[in-house]
C-alpha positions as CSV (number, residue, x, y, z in Angstrom):
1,X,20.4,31.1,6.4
2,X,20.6,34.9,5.3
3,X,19.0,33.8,1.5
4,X,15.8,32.3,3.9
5,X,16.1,35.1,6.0
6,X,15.5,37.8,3.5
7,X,12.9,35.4,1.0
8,X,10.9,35.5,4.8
9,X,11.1,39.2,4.9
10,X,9.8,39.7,1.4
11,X,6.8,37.3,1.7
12,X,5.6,38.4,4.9
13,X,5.8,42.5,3.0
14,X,3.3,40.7,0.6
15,X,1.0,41.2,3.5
16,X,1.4,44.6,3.8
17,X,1.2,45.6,-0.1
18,X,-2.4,47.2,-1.9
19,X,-4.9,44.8,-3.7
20,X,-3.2,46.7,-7.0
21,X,0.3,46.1,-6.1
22,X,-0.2,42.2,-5.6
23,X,-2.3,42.0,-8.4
24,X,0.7,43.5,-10.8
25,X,3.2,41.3,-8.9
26,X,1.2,38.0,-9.7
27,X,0.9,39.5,-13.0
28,X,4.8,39.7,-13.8
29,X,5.6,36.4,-12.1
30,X,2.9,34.8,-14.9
31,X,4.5,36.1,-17.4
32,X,8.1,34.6,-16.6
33,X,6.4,31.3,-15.6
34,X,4.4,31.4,-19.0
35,X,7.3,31.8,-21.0
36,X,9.7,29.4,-18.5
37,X,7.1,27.0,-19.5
38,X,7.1,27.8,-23.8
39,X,11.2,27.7,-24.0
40,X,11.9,24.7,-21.7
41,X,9.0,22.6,-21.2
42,X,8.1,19.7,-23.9
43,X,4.7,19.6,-23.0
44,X,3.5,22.9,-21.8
45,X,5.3,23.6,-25.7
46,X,3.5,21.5,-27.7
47,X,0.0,22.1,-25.5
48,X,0.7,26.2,-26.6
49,X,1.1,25.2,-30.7
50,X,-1.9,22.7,-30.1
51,X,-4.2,25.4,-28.9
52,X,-2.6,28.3,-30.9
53,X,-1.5,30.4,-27.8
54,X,1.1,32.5,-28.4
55,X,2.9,32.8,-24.5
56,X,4.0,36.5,-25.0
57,X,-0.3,37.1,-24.4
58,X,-0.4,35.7,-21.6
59,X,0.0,39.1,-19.3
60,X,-2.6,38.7,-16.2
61,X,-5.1,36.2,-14.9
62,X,-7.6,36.6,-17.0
63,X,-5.4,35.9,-20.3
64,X,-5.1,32.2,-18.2
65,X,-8.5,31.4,-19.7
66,X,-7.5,30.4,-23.1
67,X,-4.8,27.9,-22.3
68,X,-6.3,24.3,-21.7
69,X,-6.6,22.8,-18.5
70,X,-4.2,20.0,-17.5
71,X,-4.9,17.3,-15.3
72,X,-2.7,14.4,-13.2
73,X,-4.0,12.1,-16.1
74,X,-1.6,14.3,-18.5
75,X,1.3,15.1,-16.6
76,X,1.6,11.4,-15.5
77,X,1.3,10.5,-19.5
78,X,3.6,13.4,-20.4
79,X,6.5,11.4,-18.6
80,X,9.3,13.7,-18.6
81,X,8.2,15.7,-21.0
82,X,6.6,17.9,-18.3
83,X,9.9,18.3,-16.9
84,X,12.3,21.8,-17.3
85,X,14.6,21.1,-20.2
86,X,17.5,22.6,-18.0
87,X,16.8,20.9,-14.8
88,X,19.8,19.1,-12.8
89,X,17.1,16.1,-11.3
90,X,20.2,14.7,-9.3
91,X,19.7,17.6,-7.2
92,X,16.1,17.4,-7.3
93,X,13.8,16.5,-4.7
94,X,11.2,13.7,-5.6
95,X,8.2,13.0,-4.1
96,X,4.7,11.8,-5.6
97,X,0.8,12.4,-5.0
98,X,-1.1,9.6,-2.4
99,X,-2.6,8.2,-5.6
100,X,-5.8,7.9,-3.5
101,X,-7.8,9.3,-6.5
102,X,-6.1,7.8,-9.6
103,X,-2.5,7.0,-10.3
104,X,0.3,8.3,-8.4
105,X,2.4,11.6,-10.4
106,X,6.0,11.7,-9.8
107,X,7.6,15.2,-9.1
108,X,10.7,16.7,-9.1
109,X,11.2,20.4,-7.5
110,X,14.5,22.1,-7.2
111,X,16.3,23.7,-3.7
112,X,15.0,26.4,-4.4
113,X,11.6,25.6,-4.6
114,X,11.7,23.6,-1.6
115,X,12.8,26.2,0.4
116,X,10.0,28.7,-1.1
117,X,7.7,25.8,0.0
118,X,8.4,26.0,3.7
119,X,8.8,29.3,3.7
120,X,5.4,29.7,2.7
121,X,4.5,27.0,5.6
122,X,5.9,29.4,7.5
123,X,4.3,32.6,6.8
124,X,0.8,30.3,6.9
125,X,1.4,29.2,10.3
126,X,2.5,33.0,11.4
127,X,-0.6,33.9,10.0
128,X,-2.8,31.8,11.7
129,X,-0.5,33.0,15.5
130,X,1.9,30.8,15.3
131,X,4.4,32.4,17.9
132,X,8.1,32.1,18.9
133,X,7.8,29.7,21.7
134,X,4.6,27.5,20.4
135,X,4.9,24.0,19.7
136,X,3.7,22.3,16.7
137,X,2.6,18.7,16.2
138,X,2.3,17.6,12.8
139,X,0.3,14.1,12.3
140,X,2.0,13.2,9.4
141,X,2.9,10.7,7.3
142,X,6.2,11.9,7.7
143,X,9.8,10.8,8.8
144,X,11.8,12.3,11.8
145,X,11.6,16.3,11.9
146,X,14.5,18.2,10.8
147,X,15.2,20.4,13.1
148,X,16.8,23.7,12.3
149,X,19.0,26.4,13.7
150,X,16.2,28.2,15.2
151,X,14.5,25.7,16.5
152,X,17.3,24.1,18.6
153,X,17.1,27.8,20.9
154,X,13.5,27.0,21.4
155,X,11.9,28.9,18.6
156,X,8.9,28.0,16.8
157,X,9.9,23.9,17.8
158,X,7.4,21.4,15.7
159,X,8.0,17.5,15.9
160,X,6.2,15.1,13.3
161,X,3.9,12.1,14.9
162,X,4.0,9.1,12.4
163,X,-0.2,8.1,11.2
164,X,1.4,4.8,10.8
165,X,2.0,4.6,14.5
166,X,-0.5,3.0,16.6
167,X,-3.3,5.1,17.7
168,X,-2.2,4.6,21.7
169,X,1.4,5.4,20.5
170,X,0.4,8.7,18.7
171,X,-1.8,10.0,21.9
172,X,0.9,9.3,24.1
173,X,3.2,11.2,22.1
174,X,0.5,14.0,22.1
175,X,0.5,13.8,25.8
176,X,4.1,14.1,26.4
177,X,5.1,16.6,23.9
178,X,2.0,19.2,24.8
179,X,1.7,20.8,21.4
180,X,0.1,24.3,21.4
181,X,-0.6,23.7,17.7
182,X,-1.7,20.8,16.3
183,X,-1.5,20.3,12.5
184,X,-4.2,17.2,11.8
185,X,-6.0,15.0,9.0
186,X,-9.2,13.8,9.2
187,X,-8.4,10.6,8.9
188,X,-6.2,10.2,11.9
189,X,-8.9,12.3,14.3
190,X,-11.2,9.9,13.4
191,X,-8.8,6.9,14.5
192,X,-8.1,8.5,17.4
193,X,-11.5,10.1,18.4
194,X,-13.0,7.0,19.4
195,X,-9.7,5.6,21.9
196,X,-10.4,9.0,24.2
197,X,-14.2,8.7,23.9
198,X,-14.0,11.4,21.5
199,X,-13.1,13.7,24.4
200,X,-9.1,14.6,22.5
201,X,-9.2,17.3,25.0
202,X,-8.2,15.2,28.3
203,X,-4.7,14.3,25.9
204,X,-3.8,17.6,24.3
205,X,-4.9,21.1,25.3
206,X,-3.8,23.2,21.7
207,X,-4.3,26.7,21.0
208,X,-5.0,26.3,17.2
209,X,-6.1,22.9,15.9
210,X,-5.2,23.2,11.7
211,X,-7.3,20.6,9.4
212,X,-5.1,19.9,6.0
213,X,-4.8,17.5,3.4
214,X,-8.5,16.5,3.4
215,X,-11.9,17.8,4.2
216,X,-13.0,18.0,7.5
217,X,-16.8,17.4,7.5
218,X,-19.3,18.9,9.6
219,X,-20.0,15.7,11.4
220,X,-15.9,15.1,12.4
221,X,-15.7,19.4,13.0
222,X,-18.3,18.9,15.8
223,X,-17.0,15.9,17.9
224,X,-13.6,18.0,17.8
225,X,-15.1,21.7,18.9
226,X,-17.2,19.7,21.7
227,X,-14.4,18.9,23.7
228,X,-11.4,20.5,22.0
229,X,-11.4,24.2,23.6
230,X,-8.9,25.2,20.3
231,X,-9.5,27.2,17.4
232,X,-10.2,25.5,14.5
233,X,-8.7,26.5,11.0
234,X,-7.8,25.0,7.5
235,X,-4.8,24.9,5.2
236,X,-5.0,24.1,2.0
237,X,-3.1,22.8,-0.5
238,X,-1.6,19.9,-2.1
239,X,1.3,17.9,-3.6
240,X,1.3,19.0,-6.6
241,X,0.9,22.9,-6.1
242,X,2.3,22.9,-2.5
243,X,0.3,25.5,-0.4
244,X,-2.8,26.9,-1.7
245,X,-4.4,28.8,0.8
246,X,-4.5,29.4,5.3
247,X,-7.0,30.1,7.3
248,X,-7.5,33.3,8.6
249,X,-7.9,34.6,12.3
250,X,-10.6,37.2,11.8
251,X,-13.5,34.5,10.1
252,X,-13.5,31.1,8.8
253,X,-12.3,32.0,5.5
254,X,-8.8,31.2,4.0
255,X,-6.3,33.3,2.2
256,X,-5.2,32.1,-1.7
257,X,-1.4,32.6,-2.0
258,X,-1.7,34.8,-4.9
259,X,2.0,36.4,-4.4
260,X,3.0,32.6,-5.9
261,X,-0.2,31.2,-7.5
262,X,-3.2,31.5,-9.6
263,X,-6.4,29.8,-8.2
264,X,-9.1,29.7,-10.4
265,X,-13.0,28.7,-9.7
266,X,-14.1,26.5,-12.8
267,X,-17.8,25.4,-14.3
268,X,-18.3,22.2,-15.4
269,X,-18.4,24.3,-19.0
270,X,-14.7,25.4,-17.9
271,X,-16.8,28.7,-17.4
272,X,-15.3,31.0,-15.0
273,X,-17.9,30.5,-11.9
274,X,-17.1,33.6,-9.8
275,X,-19.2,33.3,-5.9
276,X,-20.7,29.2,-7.2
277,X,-18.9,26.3,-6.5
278,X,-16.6,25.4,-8.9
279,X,-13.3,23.4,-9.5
280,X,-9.7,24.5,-8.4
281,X,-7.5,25.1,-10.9
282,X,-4.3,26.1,-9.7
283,X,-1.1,28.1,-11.5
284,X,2.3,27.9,-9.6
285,X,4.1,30.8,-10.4
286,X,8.1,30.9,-11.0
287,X,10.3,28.9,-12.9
288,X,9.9,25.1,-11.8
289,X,11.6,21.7,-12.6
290,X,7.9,20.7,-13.4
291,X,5.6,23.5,-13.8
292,X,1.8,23.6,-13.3
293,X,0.1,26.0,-15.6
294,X,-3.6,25.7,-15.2
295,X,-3.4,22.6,-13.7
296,X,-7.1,21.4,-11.9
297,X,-6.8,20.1,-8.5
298,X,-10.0,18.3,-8.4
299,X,-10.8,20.0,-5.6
300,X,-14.8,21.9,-4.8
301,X,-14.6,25.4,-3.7
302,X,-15.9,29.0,-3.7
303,X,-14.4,32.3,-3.6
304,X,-15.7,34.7,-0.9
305,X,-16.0,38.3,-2.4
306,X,-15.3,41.4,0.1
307,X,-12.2,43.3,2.1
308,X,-11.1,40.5,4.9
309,X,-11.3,42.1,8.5
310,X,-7.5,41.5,8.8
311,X,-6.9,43.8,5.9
312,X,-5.1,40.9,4.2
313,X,-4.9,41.9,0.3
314,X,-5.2,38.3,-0.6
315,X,-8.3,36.7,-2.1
316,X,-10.6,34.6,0.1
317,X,-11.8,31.4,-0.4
318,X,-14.2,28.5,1.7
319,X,-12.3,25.8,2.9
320,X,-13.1,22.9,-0.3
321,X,-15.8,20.7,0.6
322,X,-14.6,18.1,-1.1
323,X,-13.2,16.8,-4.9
324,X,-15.0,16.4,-7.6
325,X,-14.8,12.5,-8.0
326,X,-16.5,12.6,-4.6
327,X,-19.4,14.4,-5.1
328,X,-22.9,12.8,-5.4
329,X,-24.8,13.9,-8.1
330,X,-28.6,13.1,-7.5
331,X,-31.9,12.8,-9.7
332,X,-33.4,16.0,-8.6
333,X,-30.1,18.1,-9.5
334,X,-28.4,18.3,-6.5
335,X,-24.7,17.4,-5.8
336,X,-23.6,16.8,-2.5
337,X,-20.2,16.8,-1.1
338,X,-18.4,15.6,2.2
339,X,-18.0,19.0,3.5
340,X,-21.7,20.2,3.6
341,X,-22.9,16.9,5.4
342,X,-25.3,17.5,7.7
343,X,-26.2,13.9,7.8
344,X,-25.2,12.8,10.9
345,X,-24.0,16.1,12.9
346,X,-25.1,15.5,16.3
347,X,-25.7,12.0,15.8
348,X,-22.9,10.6,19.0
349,X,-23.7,7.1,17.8
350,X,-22.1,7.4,14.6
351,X,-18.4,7.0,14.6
352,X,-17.2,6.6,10.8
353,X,-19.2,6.8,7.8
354,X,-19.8,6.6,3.9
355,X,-22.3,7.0,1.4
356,X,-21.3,5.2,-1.7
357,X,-23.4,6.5,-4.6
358,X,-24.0,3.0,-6.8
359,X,-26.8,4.5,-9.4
360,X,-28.1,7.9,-9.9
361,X,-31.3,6.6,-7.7
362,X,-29.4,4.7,-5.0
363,X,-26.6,5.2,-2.3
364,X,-25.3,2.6,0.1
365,X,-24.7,4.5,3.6
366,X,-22.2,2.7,5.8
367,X,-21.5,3.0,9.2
368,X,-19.5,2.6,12.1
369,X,-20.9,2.4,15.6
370,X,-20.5,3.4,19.1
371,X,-22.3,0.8,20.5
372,X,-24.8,-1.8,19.5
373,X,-27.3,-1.3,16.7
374,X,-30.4,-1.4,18.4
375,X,-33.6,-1.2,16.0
376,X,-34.4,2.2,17.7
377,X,-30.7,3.3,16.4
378,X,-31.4,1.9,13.3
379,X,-34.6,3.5,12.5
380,X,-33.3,6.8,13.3
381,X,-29.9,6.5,11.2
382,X,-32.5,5.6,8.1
383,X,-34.5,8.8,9.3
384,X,-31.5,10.9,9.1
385,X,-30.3,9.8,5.8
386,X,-33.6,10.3,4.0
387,X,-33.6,13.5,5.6
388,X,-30.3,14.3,3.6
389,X,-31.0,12.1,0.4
390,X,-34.7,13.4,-0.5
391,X,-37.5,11.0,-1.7
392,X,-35.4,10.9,-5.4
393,X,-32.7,8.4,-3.5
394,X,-33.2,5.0,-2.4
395,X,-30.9,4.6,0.5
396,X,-29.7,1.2,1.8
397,X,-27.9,1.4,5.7
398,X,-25.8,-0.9,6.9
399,X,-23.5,-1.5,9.8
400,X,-19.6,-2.4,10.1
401,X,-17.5,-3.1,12.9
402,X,-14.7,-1.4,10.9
403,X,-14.2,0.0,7.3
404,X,-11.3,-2.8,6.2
405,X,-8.2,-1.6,4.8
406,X,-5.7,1.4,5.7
407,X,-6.3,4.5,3.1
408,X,-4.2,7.5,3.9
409,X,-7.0,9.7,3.2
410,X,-10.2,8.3,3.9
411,X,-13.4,8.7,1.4
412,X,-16.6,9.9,3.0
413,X,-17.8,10.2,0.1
414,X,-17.7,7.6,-3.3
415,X,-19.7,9.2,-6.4
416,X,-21.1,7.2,-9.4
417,X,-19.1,7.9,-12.8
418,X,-22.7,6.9,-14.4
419,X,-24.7,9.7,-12.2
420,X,-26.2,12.6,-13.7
421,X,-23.4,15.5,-14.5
């Protein structure tokens, strides 16, 4: 308890240090993660021969640049040669990714690491006013909470609410449990959306509403501000690289964890694409029973350039607007991800939807329904999607009672391998 005690104290300082003083911290933990990763890693040591990168030059950021990326595809190939040399795996933690995009990666992390990773929760939670006697929901796929010491006096309580529960069964553990903050995913608002007549307000009355794990589209954002009086924020992050950045109080902008990773914005070139959209590509930093060095997320961001309000010394970032397999890359040049959809925002007819991009030229748009789909209702969905698609897209619109299946994470968006990159 006194190890997590001071570890909390000396992340929330990180707060409080200059833009310099951060920067040369991040700095000195690459550098032991960098050479963690040449002495004891298989892979990350024969990816440094292969590319003629000596690790002792690897000082800041920037240096970063000339070591290749990594992706799931490797790691999950590399088998256990991605693993520490000098790990003790029976006291490892292992977990894996959803596998909604590809092929599931197995990971190991330490004690230590585990408890960094909540204590990071932590400070993003306090961050976004997270107070002593607020009460967290977290729709997860989850098991029971753990509660600890300080939450059986009453502070900071949070209880998990199972997805995999029945949508009547998760609002009427909402209702009974009165969460002040509610940590969501898309995908189980839109499930339960439609049971309250979108109006999620009557059930729970939160303070902060937190979107994570995937990307909460413009369409999904507005049904929840209408009737959810709650501030609405992101966190960011992912299995592999555990928190990446929170959302910040004084704009919607989030804050990159830079005291324990490197987040990089990268081209389709691999060119560094400071203020565009661009790829993340994500450094943990610190000795780890599986390191990630320069390993890409998938996921479609941009930085945000300029002192925060808050006076946070950590760089800012847009919430992602979605991955890159997601994107729809059209004729004209455009891509178009989940998270800038203006499609249907507004539209109260439309309940779930997904544009499937099957050829450069043509998308199927499928949706779900309020009510019946009059021709009048028809004519304007087909309106609103030419709107969005330009005169370079053929678009086809049809209508399903549900979208079969039970995805974790549900895809808005389904790009074309064979579109134009």
């Amino acid at each position: 308890m006194l190890r997590q005690v001071l570890e909390m104290r000396d992340l929330l300082a990180v707060r409080r240090m200059s833009v310099a003083d951060l920067r040369d911290l991040q700095s000195q933990r690459l550098r032991e993660t960098v050479r963690h990763a040449a002495d004891r890693v298989p892979y990350y040591r024969d990816l440094f021969r292969a590319a003629g990168v000596d690790a002792s030059s690897i000082r800041t950021a920037e240096d970063l640049r000339c070591i290749p990326v990594t992706t799931k595809a490797d790691l999950v190939a590399a088998g256990e040669k991605a693993r520490a040399l000098d790990v003790e795996t029976r006291r490892c933690t292992r977990k894996s990714t959803s596998g909604s995009t590809g092929a599931p990666l197995r990971l190991l992390s330490t004690p230590a690491e585990d408890r960094a990773h909540n204590l990071i929760v932590f400070r993003s939670l306090l961050a976004m006013g997270f107070r002593p006697f607020d009460r967290l929901a977290v729709m997860s796929a989850l098991g029971a909470h753990q509660t600890r010491a300080y939450q059986r006096l009453g502070l900071y309580r949070s209880r998990n609410i199972s997805r995999f529960a029945s949508p009547e069964q998760q609002l009427l553990e909402l209702q009974r449990y009165r969460p002040t903050f509610v940590w969501g995913y898309a995908t189980v608002a839109r499930t339960l959306l439609p049971f309250v007549d979108d109006q999620l307000g009557r059930i729970v009355k939160p303070r902060v509403y937190i979107n994570a794990g995937e990307v909460l589209d413009p369409h999904l954002r507005a049904r929840l501000r209408e009737h959810l009086s709650a501030e609405l924020t992101d966190l960011y992050g992912s299995t592999e690289v555990g928190i990446v950045a929170a959302g910040c109080r004084a704009g919607r902008r989030l804050h990159v964890n830079a005291d324990v990773l490197v987040l990089e914005c990268i081209g389709d070139d691999g060119s560094f694409a400071p203020g565009e959209l661009g790829a993340a590509v994500v450094t943990c930093l610190g000795p780890r029973a599986m390191p990630m060095i320069r390993y890409r997320v998938g996921d479609i961001f941009r930085f945000l350039d300029g002192p925060c309000p808050c006076g946070s010394p950590m760089p800012a970032m847009e919430a992602p607007i979605g991955r890159e397999a997601d994107g729809l890359r059209l004729p004209d040049g455009r891509r178009l991800y989940p998270g800038e959809c203006g499609a249907f925002v507004g539209c109260r007819e439309v309940l779930q939807y997904r544009f499937t991009q099957e050829a450069p030229d043509r998308v199927r748009v499928q949706v779900v329904l309020r009510d019946e789909a009059t021709p009048a209702t028809m004519a304007h969905l087909r309106d609103r999607v030419a709107a969005y698609l330009g005169e370079s897209v053929q678009a086809q619109v049809e209508v399903l009672k549900e979208f079969p299946g039970h995805a974790i994470k549900f895809r808005t968006f389904v790009g074309d391998r064979a579109a134009p990159r």
